[in-house]
C-alpha positions as CSV (number, residue, x, y, z in Angstrom):
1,X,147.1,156.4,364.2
2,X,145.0,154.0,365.7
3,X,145.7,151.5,363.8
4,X,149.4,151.7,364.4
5,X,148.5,151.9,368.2
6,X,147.1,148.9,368.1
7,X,149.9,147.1,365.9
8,X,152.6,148.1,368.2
9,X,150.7,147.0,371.2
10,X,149.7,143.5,369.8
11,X,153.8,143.0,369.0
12,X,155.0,144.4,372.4
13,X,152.5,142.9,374.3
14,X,152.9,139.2,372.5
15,X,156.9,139.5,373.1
16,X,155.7,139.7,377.0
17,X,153.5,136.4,376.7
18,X,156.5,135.1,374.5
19,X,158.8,135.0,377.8
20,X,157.1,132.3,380.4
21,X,159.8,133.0,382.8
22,X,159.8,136.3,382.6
23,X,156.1,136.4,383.1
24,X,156.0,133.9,386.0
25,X,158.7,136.4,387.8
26,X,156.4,139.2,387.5
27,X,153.7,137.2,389.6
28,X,156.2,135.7,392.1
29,X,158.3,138.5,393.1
30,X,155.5,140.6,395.0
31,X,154.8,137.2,396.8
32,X,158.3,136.8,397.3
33,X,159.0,140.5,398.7
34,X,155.8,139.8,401.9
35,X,156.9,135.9,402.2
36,X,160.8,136.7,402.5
37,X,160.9,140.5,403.7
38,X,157.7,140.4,405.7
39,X,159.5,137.4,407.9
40,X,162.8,138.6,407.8
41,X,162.4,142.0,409.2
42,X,161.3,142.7,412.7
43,X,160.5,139.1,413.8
44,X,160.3,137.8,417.4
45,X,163.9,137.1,418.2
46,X,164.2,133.5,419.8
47,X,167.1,131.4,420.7
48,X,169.4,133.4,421.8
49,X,172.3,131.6,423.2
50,X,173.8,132.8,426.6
51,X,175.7,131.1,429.2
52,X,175.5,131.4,432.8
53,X,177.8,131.0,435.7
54,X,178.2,131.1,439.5
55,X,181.4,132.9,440.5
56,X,183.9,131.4,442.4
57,X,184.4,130.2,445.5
58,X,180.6,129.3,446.5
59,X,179.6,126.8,448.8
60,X,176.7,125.5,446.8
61,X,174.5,127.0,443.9
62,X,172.5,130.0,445.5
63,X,168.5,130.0,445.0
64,X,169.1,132.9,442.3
65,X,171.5,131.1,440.8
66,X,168.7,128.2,440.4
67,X,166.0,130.3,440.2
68,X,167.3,132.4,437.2
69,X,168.1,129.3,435.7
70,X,164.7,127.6,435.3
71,X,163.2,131.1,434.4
72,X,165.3,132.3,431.6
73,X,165.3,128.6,430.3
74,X,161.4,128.9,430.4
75,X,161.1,132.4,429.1
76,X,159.4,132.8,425.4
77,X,156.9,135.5,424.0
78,X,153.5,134.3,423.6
79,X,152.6,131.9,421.1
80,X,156.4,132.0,420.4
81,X,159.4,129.7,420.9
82,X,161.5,130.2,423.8
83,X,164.2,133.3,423.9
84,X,167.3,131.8,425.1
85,X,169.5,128.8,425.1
86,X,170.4,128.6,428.7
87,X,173.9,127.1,428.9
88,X,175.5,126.6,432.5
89,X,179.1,126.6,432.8
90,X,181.9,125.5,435.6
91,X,183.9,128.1,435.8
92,X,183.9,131.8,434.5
93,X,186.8,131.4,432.4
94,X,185.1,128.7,430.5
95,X,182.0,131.2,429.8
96,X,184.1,133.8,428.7
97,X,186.1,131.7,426.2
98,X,182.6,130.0,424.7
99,X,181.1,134.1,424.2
100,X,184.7,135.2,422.6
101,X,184.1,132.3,420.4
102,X,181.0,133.5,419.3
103,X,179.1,130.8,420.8
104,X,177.1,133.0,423.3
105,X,175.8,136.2,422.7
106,X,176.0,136.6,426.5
107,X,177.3,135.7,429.9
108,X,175.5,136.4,433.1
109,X,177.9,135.6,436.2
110,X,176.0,135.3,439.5
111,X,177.5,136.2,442.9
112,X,178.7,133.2,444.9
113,X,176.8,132.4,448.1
114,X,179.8,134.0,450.4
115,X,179.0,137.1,448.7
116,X,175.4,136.7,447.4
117,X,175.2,140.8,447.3
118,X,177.6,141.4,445.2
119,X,176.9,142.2,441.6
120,X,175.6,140.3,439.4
121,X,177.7,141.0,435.8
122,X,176.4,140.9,432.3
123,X,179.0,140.6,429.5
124,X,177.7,141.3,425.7
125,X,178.4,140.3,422.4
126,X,177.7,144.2,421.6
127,X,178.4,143.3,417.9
128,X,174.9,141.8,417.4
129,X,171.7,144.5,416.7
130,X,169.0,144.1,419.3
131,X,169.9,140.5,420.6
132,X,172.3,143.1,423.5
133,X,169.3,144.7,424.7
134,X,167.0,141.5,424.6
135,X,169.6,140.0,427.0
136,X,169.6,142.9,429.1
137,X,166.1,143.3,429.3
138,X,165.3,139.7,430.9
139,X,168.2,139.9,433.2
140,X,167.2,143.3,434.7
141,X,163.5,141.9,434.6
142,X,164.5,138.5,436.3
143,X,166.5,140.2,439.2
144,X,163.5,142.8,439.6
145,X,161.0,139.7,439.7
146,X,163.3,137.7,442.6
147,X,163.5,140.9,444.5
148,X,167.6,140.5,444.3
149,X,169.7,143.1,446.5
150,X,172.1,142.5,443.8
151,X,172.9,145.4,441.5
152,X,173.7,144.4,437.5
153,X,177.2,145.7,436.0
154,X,176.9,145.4,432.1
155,X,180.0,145.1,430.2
156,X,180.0,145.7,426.5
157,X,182.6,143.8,424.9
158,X,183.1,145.7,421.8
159,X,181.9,149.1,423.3
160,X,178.5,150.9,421.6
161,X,178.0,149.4,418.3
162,X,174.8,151.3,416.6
163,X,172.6,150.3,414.0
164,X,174.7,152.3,411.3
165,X,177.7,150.2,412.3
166,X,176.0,147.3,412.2
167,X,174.7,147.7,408.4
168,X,177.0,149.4,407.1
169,X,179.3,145.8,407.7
170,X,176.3,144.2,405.6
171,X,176.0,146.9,402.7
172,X,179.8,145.5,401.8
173,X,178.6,141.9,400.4
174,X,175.6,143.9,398.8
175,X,177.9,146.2,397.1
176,X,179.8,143.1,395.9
177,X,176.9,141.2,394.8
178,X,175.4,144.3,392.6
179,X,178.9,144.7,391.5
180,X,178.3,140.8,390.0
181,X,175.1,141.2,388.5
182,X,175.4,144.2,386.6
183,X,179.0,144.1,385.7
184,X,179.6,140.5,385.3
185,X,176.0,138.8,384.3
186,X,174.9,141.7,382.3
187,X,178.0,141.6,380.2
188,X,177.7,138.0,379.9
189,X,173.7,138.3,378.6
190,X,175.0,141.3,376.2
191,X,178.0,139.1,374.2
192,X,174.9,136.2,374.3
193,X,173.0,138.6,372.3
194,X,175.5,139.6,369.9
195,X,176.7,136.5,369.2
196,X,180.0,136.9,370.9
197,X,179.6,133.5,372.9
198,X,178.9,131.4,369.7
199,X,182.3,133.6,368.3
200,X,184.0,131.8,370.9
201,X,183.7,128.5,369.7
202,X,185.3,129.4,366.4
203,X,188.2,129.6,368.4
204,X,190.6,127.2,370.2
205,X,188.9,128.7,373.7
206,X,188.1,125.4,375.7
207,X,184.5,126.3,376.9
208,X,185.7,126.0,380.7
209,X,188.0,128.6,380.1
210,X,185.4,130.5,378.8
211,X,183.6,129.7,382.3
212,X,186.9,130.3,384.1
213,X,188.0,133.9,382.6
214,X,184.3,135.1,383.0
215,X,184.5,134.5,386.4
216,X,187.7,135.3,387.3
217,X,187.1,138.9,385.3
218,X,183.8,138.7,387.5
219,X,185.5,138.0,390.8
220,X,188.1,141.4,390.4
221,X,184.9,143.6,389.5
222,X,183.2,142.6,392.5
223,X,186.3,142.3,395.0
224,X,187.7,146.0,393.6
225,X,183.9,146.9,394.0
226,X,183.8,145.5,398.0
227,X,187.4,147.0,398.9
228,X,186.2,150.5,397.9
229,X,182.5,150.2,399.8
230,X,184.5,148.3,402.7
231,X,186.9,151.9,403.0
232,X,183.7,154.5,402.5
233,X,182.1,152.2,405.2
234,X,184.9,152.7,407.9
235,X,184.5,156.2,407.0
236,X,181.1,157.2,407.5
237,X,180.3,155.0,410.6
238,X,183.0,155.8,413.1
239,X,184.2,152.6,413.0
240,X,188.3,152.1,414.0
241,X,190.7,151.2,410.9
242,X,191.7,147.8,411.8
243,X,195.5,146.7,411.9
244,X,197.4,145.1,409.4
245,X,196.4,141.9,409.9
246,X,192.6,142.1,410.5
247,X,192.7,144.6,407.1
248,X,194.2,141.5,405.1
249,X,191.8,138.9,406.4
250,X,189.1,141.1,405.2
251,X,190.4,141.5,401.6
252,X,190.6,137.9,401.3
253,X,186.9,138.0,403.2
254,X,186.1,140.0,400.1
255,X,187.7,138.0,397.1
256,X,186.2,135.1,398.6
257,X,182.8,135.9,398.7
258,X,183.9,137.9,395.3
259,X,184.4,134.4,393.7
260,X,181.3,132.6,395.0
261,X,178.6,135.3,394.1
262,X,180.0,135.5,390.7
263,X,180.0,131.6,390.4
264,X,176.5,131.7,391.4
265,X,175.4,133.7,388.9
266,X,177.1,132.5,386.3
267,X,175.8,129.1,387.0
268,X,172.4,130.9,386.9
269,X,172.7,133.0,383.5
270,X,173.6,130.4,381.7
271,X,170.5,129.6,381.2
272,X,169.4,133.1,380.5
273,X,169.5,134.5,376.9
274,X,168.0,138.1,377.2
275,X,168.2,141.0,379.9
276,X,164.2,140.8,380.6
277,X,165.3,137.3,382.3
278,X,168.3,138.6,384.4
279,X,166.1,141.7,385.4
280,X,163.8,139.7,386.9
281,X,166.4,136.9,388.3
282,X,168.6,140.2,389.6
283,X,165.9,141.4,391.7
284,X,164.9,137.8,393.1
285,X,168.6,137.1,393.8
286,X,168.9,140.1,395.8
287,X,166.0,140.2,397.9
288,X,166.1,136.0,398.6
289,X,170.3,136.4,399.9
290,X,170.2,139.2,401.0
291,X,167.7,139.8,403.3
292,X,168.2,136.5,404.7
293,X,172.0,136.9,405.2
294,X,171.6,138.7,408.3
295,X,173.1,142.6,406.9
296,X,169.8,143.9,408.6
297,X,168.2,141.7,411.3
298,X,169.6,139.1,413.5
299,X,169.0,135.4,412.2
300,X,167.9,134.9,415.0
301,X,164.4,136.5,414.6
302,X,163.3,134.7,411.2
303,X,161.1,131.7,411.2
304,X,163.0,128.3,411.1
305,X,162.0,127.3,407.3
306,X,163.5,131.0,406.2
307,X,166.6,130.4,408.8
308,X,167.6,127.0,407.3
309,X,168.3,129.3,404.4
310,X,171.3,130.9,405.7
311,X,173.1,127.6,405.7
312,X,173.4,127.8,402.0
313,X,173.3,131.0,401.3
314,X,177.3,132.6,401.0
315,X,176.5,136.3,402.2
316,X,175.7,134.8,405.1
317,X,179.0,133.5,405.9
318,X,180.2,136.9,404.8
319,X,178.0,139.1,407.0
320,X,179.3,136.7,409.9
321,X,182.7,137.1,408.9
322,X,183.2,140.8,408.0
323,X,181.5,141.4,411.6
324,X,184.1,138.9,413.5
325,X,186.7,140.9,412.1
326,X,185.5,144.6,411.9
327,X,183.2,144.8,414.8
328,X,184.7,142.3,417.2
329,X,188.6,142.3,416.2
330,X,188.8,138.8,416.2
331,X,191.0,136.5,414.1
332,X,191.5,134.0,411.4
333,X,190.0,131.0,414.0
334,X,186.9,132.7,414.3
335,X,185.9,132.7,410.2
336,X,187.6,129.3,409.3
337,X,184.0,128.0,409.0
338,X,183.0,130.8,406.9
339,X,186.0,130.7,404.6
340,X,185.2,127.1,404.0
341,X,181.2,127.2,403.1
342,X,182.0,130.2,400.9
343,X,185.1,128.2,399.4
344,X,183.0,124.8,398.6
345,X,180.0,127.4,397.5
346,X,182.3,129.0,394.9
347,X,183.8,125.8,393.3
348,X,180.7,124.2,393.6
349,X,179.0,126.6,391.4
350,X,181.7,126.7,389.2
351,X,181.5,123.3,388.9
352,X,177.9,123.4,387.9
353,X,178.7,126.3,385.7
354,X,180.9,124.8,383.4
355,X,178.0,122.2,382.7
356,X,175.7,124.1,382.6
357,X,177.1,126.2,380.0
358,X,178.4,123.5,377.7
359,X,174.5,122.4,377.6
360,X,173.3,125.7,376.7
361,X,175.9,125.8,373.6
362,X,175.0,122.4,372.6
């Protein structure tokens, strides 16, 4: 019995040493999970965009217009970078369009000097999780500080949106990309190791098509996948069916982001010969996009080497779109940027996955 103990243990535990890769993964991912999580999650939100404004008419800028000014534009945590982006605008109408936009996440009008006890108002971006409150928090504090007579009216421009809302927009693309891995990559990694790839080229199947109907077959797996999370979603958080409109932009949202997570991976498993590999590249993928594509924390609060990540990472441009349209009710103007990163990610990767598998089968 021994014996045989020992003989199955020298075979399984040389076919772990075999696998380099799979071995380095092992080692990485714990540092991987404090590096990315341990930054991503509960950071010191900075940057924070908001305008501010003096109503009209005024004879000249009041001293809390000034002095709120130079505060909030000075204001940081210790040892941290400063919390807002203090933006001053002409007119209130300007301020308002720039935070529809998505520009600001707020906009503080001051009273004019004619009526320098009137309220000072606070419009949100409610969408956003804790940026609302951070806002809040430094205007109430500023006016408290100045010893203002003015009173603050808040106005929430997509009414109370909780923290269950605000996931649950996120858990979509996650659905989608889980959707990819195991139905799309898996499948691919199987017909590798039954020689169903190398039956291919038997055939008169061009090898891009081979590329092309894997992904496409990918892309309805995970877009069938989002549409059904996207409906249990508006179900169990209370959030409003959208109309017509809004529930189309979403779909294409969906098959979008669909196409470009099932590039990506593609591009990425055709390297990979054996399911030990994509285990370990399925839970790196996951944890690197998204936690950093903003489904539980604001952007806002992650260090700048870990933010510059969101620029190419395509659930990012997701999250940011699902949320324009679901949370905020706004339109197709408002994810044209998003459509068009996710777009050039997706035929980019297809791009690269067509070579990249051609090498592997040479």
């Amino acid at each position: 019995m021994i014996r045989g103990t020992v003989a199955i243990f020298s075979r399984d535990f040389k076919k772990f040493l075999s696998n380099p890769f799979v071995l380095l993964m092992t080692l990485i991912m714990p540092i991987a999970y404090l590096v990315v999580f341990g930054n991503a999650m509960g950071g010191a939100i900075t940057g924070v965009p908001i305008g501010l404004v003096q109503e009209d008419p005024y004879l000249e800028e009041t001293p809390l217009f000034l002095a709120s000014s130079e505060a909030l534009a000075h204001q940081a945590e210790p040892g941290e970078a400063k919390t807002f982006q203090v933006r001053v605008f002409s007119s209130e109408a300007s301020a308002k369009r720039a935070l529809a936009r998505g520009e600001l996440a707020a906009a503080v009008v001051f009273p004019s000097a004619v009526s320098n006890t009137h309220a000072v108002r606070l419009y949100l971006d409610s969408s956003e999780f804790a940026t609302p409150a951070l806002v809040e928090g430094g205007v109430r504090g500023l006016l408290v500080t100045h010893g203002s007579p003015a009173p603050l009216e808040v106005y929430r421009l997509y009414g109370e949106v909780d923290y269950f809302q605000f996931f649950g927009v996120g858990v979509i693309v996650m659905a989608i990309f889980m959707s990819t891995m195991m139905g799309g990559v898996l499948s691919l990694i199987r017909d590798w190791e039954l020689g169903i790839i190398e039956g291919y080229l038997v055939t008169p199947v061009k090898r891009s098509s081979i590329v092309l109907g894997t992904v496409g077959s990918g892309t309805i797996k995970g877009f069938l996948a989002g549409t059904v999370i996207y409906a249990v979603v508006l179900a169990i958080t209370g959030l409003p069916v959208p109309g017509a409109g809004t529930t189309l932009l979403v779909l294409l949202v969906l098959f979008m982001i669909s196409a470009g997570l099932t590039s990506l991976v593609f591009f990425i498993a055709g390297r990979l010969k054996n399911q030990q590999s994509f285990a370990a590249v399925n839970g790196f993928l996951n944890l690197l996009l998204f936690m950093t594509s903003g489904a539980f924390y604001p952007t806002l609060g992650m260090p700048d080497w870990l933010h510059a990540l969101t620029v190419i990472n395509p659930e990012y441009y997701a999250v940011h779109a699902l949320r324009a349209l679901v949370l905020r009710g706004q339109g197709l103007e408002a994810i044209v940027v998003d459509l068009a990163a996710i777009s050039l990610f997706a035929l980019t990767c297809i791009v690269l996955g067509i070579t990249t598998f051609r090498r592997t089968l040479e």
